[in-house]
N, C-alpha and C positions, 0 to 999 in steps of 0.2 A: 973479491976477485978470485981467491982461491979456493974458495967454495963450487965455482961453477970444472973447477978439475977435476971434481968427485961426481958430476953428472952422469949421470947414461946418456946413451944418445936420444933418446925418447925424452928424458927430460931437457935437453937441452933445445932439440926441438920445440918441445912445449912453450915455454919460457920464449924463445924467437917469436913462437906463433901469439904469444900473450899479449908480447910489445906488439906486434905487427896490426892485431886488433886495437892497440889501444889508439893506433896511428890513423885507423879507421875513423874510428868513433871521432877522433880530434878533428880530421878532414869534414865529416859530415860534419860539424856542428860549426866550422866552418863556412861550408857550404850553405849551411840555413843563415846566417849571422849575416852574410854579405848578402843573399837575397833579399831578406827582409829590410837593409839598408840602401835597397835596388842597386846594389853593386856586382852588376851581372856578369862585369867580365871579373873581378873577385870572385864572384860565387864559381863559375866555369872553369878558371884556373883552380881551385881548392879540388873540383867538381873532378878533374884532369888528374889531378893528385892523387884523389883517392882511386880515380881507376889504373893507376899504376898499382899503387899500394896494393891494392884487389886484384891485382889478375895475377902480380907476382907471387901473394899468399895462396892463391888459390891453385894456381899452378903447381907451386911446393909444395901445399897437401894434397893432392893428388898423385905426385910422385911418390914423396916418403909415405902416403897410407898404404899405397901400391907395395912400394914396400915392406914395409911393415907386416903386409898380411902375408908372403910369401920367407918369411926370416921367421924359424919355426925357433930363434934364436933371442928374438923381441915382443913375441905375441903370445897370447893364448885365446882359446875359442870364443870367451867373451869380449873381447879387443876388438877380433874378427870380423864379430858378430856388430858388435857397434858400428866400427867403417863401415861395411856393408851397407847397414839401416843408415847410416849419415849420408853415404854419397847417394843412397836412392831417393831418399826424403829431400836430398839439398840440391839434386841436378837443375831442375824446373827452376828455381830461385837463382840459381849461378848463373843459368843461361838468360832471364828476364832479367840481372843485375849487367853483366857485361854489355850486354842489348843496350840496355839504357845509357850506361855510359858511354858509351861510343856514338849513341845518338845525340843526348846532350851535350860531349865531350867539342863536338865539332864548331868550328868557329862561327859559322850560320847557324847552329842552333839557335833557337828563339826559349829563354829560361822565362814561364808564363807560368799562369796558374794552376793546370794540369801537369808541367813538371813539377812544382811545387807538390803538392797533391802527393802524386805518385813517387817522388823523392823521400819525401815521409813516411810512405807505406813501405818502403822499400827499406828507409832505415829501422823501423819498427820488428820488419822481419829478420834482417838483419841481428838486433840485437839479441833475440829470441835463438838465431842460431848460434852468436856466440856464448850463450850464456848454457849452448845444451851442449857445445863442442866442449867450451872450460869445464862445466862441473860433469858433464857424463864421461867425454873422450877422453881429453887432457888427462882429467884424473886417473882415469884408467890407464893410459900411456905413462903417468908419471910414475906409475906405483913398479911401474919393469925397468 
């Protein structure tokens, strides 16, 4: 507990955004768990979860990176230069992620086997970005 006193703000951010992934990852596997047990409206509510969880994180990095690049007080060129390459690389995927959930999220959605499908493709890409955010960005965030 008193450990996290000696943080930056960059690390403590980091660390919120670690757990907030992990809460991810736990919603999807969720989400697969009840599908495959045909517990649709399980899998939907999980499904509901995670797109809170996601839109909230996703929101807060975008403010704090926003920030971040403009605080010549938390960054350096290479920092910068990452958010940059991250938000442009990750837009396409944020906007076909929110898409989805809001289309599956809804109570008349029909969860079949092209949500299925594309659930999975979804979380696949998914972990692919949190594993460039944790060991590229994060890392680079944590070290300021």
């Amino acid at each position: 507990m008193l450990s996290n006193l000696f943080l930056t703000k960059n690390q403590k951010l980091v660390k919120k955004w670690k757990k907030e992934h992990e809460l991810m990852v736990e919603q999807a596997h969720k989400v697969i768990a009840e599908y495959v047990k045909n517990n649709h409206s399980a899998a939907k509510a999980n499904l509901r979860a995670l797109g809170g969880i996601a839109a909230d994180h996703l929101t807060n990095e975008d403010i704090e990176f926003y920030k971040l690049t403009k605080d010549p007080e938390r960054n350096d060129a290479a920092t910068v230069q990452q958010v940059a390459e991250f938000q442009d690389s990750f837009k396409d995927v944020k906007h076909v992620l929110m898409k989805f959930l809001a289309k599956y999220g809804k109570d008349d959605a029909v969860l079949d086997e092209a949500f299925f499908d594309t659930f999975n493709s979804i979380v696949d890409i998914l972990a692919e970005r949190i594993e460039f955010e944790e060991s590229k960005l994060y890392f680079r965030m944590s070290l300021g």
